[in-house]
C-alpha positions as CSV (number, residue, x, y, z in Angstrom):
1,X,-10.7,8.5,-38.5
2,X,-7.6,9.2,-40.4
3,X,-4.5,6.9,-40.2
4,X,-2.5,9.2,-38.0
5,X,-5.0,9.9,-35.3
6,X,-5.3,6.0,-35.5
7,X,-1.7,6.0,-34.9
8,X,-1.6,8.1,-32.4
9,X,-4.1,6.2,-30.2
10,X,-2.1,3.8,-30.8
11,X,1.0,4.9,-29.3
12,X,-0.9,6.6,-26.7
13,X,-2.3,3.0,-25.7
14,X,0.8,1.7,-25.8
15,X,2.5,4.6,-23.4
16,X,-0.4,3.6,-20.9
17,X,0.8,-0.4,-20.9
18,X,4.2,0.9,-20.3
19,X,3.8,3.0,-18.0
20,X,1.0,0.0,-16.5
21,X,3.7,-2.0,-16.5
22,X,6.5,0.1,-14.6
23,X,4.4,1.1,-11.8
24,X,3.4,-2.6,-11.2
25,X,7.1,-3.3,-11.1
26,X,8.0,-0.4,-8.7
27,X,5.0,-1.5,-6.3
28,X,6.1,-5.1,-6.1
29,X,9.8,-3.7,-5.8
30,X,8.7,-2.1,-2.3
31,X,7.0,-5.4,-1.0
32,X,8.5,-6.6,2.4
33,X,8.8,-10.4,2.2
34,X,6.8,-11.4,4.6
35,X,3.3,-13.4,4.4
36,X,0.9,-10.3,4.8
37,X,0.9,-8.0,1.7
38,X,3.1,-5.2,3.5
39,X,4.7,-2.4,1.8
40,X,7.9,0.1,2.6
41,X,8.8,3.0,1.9
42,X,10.4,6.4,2.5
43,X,11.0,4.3,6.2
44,X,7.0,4.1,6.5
45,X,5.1,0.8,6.5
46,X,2.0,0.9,3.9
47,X,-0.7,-1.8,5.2
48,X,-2.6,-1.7,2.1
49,X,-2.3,-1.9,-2.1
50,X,-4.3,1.5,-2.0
51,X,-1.9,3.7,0.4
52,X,1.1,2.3,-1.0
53,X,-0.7,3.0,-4.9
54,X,-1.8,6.4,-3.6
55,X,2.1,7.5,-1.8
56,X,3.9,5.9,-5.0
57,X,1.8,7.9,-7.1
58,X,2.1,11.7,-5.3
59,X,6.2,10.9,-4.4
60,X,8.2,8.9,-6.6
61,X,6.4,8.8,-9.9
62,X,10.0,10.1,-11.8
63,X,11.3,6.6,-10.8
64,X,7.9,5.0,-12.5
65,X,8.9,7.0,-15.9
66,X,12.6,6.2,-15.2
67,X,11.7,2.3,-15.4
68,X,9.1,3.0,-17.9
69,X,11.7,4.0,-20.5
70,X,13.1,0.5,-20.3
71,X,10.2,-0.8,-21.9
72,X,10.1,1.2,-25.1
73,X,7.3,-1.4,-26.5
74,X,5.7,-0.3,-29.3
75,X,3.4,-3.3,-29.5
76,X,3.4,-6.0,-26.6
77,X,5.4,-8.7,-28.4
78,X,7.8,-6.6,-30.6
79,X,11.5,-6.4,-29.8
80,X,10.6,-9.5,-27.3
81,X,13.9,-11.5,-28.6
82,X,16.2,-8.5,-26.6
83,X,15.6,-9.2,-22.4
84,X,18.4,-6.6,-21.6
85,X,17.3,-3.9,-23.9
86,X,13.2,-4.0,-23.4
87,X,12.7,-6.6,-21.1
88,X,14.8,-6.2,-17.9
89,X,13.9,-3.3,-15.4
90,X,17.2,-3.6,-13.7
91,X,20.4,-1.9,-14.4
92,X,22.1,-5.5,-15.0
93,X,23.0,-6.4,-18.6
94,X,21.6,-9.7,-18.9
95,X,23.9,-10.5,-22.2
96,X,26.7,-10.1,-20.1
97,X,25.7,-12.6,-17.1
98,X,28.1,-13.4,-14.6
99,X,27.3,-14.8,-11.7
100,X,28.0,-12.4,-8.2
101,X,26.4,-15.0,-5.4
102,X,28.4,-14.6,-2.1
103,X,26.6,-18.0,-1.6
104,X,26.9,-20.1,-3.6
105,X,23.8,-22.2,-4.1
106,X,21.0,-23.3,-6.3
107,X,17.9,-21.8,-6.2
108,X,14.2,-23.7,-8.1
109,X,11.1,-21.0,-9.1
110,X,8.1,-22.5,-9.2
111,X,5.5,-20.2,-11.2
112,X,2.7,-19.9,-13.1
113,X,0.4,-17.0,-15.1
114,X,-3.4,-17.3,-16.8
115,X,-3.2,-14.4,-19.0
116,X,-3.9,-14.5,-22.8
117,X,-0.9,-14.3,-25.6
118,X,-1.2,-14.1,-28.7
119,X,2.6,-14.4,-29.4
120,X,3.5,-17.4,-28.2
121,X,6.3,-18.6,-30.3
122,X,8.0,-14.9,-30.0
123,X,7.4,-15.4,-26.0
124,X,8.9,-18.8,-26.4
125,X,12.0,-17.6,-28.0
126,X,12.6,-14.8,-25.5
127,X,12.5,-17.5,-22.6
128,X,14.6,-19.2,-24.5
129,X,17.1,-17.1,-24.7
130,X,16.7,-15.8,-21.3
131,X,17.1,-18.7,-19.9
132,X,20.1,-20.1,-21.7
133,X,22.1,-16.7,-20.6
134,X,21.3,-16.8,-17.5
135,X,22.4,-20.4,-17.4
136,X,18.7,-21.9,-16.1
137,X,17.9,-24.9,-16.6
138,X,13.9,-26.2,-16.3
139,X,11.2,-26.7,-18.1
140,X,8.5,-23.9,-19.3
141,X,5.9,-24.2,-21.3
142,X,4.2,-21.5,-23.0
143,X,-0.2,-21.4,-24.1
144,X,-2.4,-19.2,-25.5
145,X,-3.6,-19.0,-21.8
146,X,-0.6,-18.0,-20.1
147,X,3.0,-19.4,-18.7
148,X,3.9,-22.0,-16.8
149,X,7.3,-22.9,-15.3
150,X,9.8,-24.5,-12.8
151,X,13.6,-23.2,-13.6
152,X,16.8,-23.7,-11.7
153,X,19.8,-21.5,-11.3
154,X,22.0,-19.7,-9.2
155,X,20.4,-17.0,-6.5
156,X,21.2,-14.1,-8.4
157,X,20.3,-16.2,-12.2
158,X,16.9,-17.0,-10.7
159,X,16.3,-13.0,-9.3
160,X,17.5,-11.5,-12.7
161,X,15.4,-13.5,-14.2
162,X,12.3,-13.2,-11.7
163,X,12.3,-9.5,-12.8
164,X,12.7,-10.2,-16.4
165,X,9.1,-11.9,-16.1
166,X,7.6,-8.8,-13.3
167,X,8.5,-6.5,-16.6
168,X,7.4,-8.0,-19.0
169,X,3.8,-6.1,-19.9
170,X,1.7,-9.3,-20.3
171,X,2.9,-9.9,-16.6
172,X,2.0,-6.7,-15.5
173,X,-0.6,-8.4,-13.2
174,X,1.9,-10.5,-11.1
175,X,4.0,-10.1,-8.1
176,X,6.9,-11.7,-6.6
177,X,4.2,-13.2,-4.1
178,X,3.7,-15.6,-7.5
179,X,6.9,-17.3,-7.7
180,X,7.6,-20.2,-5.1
181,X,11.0,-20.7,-4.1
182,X,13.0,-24.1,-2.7
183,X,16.4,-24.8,-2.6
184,X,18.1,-26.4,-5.7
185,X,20.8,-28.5,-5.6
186,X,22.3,-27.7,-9.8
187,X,21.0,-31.0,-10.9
188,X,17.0,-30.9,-10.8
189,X,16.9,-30.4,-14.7
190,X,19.0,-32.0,-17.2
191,X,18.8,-29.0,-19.5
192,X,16.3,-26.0,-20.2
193,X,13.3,-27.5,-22.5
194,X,10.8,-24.5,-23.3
195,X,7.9,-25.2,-25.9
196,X,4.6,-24.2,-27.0
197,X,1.7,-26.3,-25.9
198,X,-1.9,-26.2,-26.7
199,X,-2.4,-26.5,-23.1
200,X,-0.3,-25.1,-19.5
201,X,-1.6,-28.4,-17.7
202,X,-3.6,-31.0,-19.9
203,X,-6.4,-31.9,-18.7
204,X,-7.7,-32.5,-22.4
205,X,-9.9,-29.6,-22.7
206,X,-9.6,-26.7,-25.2
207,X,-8.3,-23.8,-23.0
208,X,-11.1,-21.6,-25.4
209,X,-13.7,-24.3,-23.5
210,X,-12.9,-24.5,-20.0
211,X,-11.3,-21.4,-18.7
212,X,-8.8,-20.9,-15.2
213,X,-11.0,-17.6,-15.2
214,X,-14.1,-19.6,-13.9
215,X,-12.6,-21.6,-11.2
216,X,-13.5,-22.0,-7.7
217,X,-13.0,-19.5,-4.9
218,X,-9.0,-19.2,-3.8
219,X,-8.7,-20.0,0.0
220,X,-5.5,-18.9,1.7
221,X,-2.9,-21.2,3.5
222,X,-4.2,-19.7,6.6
223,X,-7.7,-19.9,5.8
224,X,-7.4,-23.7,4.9
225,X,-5.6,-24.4,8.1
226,X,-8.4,-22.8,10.1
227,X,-10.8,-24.9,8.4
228,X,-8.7,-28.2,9.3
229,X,-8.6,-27.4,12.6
230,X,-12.2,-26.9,12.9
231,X,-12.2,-30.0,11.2
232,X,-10.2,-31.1,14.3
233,X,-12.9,-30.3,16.6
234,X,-16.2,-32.0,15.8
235,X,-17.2,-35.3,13.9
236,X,-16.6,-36.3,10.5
237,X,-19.8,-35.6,8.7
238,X,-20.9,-35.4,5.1
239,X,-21.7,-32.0,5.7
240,X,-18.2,-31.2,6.8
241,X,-16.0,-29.4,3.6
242,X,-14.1,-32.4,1.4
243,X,-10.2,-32.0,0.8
244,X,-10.0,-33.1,-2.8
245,X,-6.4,-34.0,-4.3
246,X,-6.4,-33.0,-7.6
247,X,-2.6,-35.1,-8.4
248,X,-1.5,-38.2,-9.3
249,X,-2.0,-41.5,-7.3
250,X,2.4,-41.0,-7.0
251,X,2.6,-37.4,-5.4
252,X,0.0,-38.2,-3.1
253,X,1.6,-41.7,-1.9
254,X,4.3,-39.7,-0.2
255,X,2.4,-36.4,1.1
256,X,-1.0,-35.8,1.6
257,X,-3.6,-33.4,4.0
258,X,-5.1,-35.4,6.6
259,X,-8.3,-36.5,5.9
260,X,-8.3,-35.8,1.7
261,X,-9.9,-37.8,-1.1
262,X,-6.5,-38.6,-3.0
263,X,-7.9,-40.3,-6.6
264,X,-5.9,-43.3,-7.1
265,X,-5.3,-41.3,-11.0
266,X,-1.8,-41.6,-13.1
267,X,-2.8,-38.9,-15.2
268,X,-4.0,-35.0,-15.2
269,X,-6.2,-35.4,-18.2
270,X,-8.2,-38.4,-16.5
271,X,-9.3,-35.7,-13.9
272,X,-12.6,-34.6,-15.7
273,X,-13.6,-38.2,-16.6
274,X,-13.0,-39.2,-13.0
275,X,-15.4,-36.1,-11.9
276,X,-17.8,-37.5,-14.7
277,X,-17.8,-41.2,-13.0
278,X,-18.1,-39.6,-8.9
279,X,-20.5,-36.7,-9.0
280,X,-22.4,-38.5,-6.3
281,X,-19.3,-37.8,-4.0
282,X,-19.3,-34.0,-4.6
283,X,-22.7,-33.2,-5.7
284,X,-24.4,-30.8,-2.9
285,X,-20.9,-30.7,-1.0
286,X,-18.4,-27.9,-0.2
287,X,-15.1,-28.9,-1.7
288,X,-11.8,-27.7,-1.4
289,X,-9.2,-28.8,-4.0
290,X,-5.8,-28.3,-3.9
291,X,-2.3,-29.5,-5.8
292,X,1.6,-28.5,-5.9
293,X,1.4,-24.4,-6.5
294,X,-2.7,-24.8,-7.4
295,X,-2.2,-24.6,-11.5
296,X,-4.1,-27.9,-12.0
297,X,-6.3,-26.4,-9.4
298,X,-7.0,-23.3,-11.7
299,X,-8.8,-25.4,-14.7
300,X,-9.9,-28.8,-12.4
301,X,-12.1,-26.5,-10.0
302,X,-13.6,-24.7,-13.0
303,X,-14.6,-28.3,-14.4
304,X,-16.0,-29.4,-11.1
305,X,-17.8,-26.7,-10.7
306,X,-19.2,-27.0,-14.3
307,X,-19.8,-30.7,-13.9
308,X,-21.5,-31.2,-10.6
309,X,-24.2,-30.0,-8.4
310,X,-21.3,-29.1,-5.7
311,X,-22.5,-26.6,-2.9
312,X,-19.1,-24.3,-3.3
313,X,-15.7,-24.9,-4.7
314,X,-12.8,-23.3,-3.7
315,X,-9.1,-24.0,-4.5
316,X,-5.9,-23.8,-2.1
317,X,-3.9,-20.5,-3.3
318,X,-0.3,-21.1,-4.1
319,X,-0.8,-25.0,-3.4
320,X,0.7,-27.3,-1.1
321,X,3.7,-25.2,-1.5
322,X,2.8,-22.3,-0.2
323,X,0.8,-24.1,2.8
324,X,4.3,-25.7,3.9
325,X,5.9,-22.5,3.7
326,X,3.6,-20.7,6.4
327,X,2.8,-24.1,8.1
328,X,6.0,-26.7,7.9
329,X,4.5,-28.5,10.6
330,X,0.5,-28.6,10.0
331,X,-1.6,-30.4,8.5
332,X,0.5,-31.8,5.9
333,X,1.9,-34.9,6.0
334,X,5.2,-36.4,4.6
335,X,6.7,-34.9,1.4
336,X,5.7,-32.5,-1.4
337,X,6.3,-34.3,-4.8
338,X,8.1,-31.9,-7.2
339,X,8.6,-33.0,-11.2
340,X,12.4,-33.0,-11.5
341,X,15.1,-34.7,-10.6
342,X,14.2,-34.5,-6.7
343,X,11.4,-35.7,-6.9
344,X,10.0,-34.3,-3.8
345,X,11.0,-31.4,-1.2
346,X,10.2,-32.0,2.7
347,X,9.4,-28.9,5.6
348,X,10.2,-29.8,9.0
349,X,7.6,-32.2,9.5
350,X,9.9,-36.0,9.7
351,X,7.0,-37.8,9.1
352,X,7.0,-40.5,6.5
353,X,3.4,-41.4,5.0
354,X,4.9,-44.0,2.3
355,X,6.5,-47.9,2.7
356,X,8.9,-50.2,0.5
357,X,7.0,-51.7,-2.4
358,X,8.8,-54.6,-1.3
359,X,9.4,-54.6,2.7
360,X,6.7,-52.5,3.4
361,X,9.4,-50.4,6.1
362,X,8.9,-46.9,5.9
363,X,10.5,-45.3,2.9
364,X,9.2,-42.2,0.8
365,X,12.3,-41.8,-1.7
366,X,11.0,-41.9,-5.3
367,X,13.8,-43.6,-7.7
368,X,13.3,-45.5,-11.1
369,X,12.1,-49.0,-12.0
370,X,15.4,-50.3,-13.5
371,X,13.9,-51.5,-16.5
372,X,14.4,-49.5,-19.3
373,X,11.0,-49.2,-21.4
374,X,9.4,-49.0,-17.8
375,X,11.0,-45.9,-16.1
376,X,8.2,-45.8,-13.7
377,X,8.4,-44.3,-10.1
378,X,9.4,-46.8,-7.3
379,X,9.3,-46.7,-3.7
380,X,12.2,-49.4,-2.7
381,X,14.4,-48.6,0.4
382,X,18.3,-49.3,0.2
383,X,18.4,-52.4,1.8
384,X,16.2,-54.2,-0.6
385,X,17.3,-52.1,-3.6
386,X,20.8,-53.7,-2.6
387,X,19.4,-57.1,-2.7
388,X,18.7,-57.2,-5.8
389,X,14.9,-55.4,-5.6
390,X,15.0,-52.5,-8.2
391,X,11.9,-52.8,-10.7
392,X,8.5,-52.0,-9.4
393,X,7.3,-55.3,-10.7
394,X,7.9,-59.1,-11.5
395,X,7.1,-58.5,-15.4
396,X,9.7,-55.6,-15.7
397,X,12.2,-57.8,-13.4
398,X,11.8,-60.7,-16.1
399,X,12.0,-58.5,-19.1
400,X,15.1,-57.2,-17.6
401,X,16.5,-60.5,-17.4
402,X,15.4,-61.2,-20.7
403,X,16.5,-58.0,-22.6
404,X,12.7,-58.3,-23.5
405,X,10.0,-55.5,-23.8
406,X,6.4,-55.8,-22.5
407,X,3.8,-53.1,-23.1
408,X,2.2,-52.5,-20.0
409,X,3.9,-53.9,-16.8
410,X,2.0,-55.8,-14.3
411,X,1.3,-51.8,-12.0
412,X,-0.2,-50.0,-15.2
413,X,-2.5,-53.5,-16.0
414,X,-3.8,-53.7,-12.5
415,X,-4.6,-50.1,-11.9
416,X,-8.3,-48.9,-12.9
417,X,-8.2,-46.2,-15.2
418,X,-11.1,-44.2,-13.4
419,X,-11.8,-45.3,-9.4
420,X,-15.5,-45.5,-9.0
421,X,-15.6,-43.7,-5.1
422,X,-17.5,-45.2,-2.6
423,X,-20.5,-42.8,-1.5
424,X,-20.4,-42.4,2.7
């Protein structure tokens, strides 16, 4: 084959991508927000992906090639460093970024993509710079597996910046149904931090080794609170489906499902070594796993699965976050720990799960042991706080006093690396 018929392929491959990539974007544009995967258009409601594919295609495919010419990639990762030229599918000039919220308010976009890249640094760079115009702040982190990342900004930032991402053509495959929205208040970051990691979560496994791609079974919000109320209905048994918490001892303190195996864990990456040490618990089981938005889900229920003799494994779709969403009052209990400066985000359930380390009231607002090597997450209400309470230990309250440093407080020595489960 001579060099310009392998050119030629080339471009035509590309055209394809492109044009991939536009009619994605113009499906998801038409998506009614809603919690059923609904479609409108042309004033007629389209109840499934292959009507509204099938009417997109036979009626508006000019505005496909409109948007398509927006993305005049002539590989996937070239030109990435200009999001208003190649990037955004909008008419909005992203250089030129001024916010136009009648409301003003911050907005936080939760979201997450395993898809392979081979270009991470020049994806890094364009997030970088998307961000900072758009004034976001947040942390993303970018793998040779995909992109992963909580940003905060004004409702009109976090949109243009939404459909930066929809597309991009190594996004084609995601919707608007991936990002998970809660309501900022302009401080949950201290700045924008976006980096290249070897990992999107670390569990401590090469991403080449243990892949999201092999993961267990996703169960919807509604299918999982169908299950818990059959759960409702007969006897515990070992037979019954086991809720498996796949985050740290911390998040689940203050929120939890009813019911759930919560590992007493301060770490991600001691998840597979704490599977290692309990397969009695899951072997022959169904289990269900779930997290915050189900990214440590993705990898997690892939190692149980390849670890264990577990009956089925499936994995809660869009996380806790999504459950609350369709179900603020169900089966969820207390508060949904986020990682930023919030620290957690509530539905309408009042309940509090959690006490004062110290007066053991009820209390489930996260703040900082004083102690400055320490940093560690405290649970002290503001009555003892004001009494002088504000370390989560003795140690770190005499090292305090003592403008001293110790290693490892008295709550990191006392706490087992890996729980050893009991087997009932």
């Amino acid at each position: 084959m001579g060099k310009a018929k392998r050119k030629q392929l080339k471009e035509n491959a590309s055209r394809k991508l492109i044009t991939k990539a536009a009619f994605s974007r113009h499906i998801s544009s038409l998506s009614v927000h809603s919690d059923e995967e609904i479609w409108e258009c042309c004033s007629t409601v389209f109840p499934s992906m292959k009507d509204i594919h099938k009417h997109v295609a036979l009626n508006h495919i000019d505005k496909v090639q409109q948007k398509a010419k927006l993305l005049q990639f002539s590989e996937p990762c070239k030109k990435i460093r200009a999001p208003n030229a190649d990037l955004c599918l909008s008419n909005t000039n992203v250089t030129d970024f001024k916010c136009s919220c009648v409301n003003k308010g911050f907005q936080v976009l939760l979201f997450y993509h395993y898809v392979s890249i081979t270009c991470c640094q020049e994806v890094c760079t364009w997030q970088k710079d998307l961000g900072s115009t758009l004034k976001l702040t947040g942390k993303i982190r970018i793998a040779s597996e995909g992109i992963n990342g909580t940003v905060e900004g004004c409702q009109c930032a976090t949109n243009i910046y939404k459909n930066n991402i929809l597309g991009h053509p190594l996004f084609i495959a995601m919707t608007t149904k991936d990002f998970k929205s809660s309501k900022g208040n302009g401080q949950s970051f201290d700045n924008l931090s976006v980096s290249v990691c070897p990992e999107l979560c670390t569990i401590g496994i090469p991403c080449d080794s243990l892949k999201a791609s092999n993961g267990g079974k996703y169960l919807s919000p509604e299918e999982l609170h169908q299950t818990m109320e059959n759960l409702q209905k007969v006897s515990s048994d070992k037979k019954d489906p086991l809720l498996l918490d796949c985050r740290n001892f911390y998040e689940s303190k203050i929120g939890y499902f009813e019911g759930a195996l919560k590992p007493d864990l301060r770490k991600f990456s001691y998840f597979p070594e704490y599977v290692d040490s309990n397969k009695n618990v899951f072997n022959g089981r169904k289990v269900i796993m779930y997290c915050t938005g189900g990214i440590r889900c993705e990898r997690a229920s892939a190692y149980l699965k390849q670890a264990t003799n577990c009956e089925e494994v499936y994995q809660l779709k869009g996380g806790i976050h999504r459950y609350m969403e369709k179900y603020p009052t169900g089966y969820f209990k207390g508060k949904l720990f986020v990682f930023d400066n919030r620290y957690s985000i509530g539905g309408q359930d009042s309940s509090v799960v959690s006490n004062c380390q110290y007066c053991n009231k009820p209390h489930d607002s996260y703040q900082l042991c004083s102690t400055q090597h320490c940093r560690q997450l405290v649970l002290i209400c503001e009555k003892c706080r004001n009494s002088g309470h504000t370390t989560c230990c003795l140690l770190c309250k005499k090292d305090a006093a003592k403008v001293s440093e110790t290693k490892q407080c008295t709550c990191t020595r006392n706490r087992l690396r890996i729980p050893v489960e009991h087997d009932s």
